[in-house]
C-alpha positions in Angstrom: 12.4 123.7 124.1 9.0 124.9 122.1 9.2 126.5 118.6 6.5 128.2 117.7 5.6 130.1 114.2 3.2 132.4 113.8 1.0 133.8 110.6 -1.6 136.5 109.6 -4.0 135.9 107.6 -6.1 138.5 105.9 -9.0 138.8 107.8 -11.6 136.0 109.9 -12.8 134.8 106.7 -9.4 133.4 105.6 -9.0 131.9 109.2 -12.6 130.1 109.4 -11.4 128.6 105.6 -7.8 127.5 106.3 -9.1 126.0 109.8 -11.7 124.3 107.5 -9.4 123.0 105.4 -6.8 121.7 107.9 -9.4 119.9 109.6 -10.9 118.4 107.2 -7.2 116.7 105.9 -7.1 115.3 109.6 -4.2 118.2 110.5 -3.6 118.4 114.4 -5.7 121.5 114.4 -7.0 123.4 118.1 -10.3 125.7 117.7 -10.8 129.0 116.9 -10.6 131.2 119.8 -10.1 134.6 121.4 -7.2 135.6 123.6 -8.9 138.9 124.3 -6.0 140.4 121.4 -7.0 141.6 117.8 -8.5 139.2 115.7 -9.1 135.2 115.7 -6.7 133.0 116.3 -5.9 128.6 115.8 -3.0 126.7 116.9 -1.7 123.7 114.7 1.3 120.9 114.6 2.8 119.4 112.5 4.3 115.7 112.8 6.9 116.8 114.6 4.8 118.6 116.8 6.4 122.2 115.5 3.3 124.4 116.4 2.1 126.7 114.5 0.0 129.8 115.4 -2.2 131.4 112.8 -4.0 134.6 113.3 -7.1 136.2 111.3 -5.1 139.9 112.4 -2.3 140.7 114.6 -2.2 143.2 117.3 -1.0 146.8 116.5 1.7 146.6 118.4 3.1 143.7 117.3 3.6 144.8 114.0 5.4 147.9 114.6 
């Protein structure tokens, strides 16, 4: 089973600084990279190794 979580940040700015961050407090953190979608995106875990999917913008059509 995988669980996944996903949030938008507002804008690549906000990405580049929470990847920052998480990096620098030793989080499991992946790089930045581009899926060919909208906006920048970074995959994280936690402990349990919940991942969590965090995007600079998500796609238009994913928000209707």
């Amino acid at each position: 089973m995988r669980f996944c979580l996903t949030f938008e940040l507002n804008g690549i700015t906000e990405l580049e600084n929470l990847h920052r961050e998480l990096f620098e407090k030793e989080v499991n953190t992946g790089a930045i990279e581009n899926r060919g979608h909208p906006g920048r995106n970074f995959v994280s875990s936690d402990p349990d190794g919940i991942l969590f999917d965090v995007w600079s913008e998500l796609s238009p059509s994913f928000k209707k």
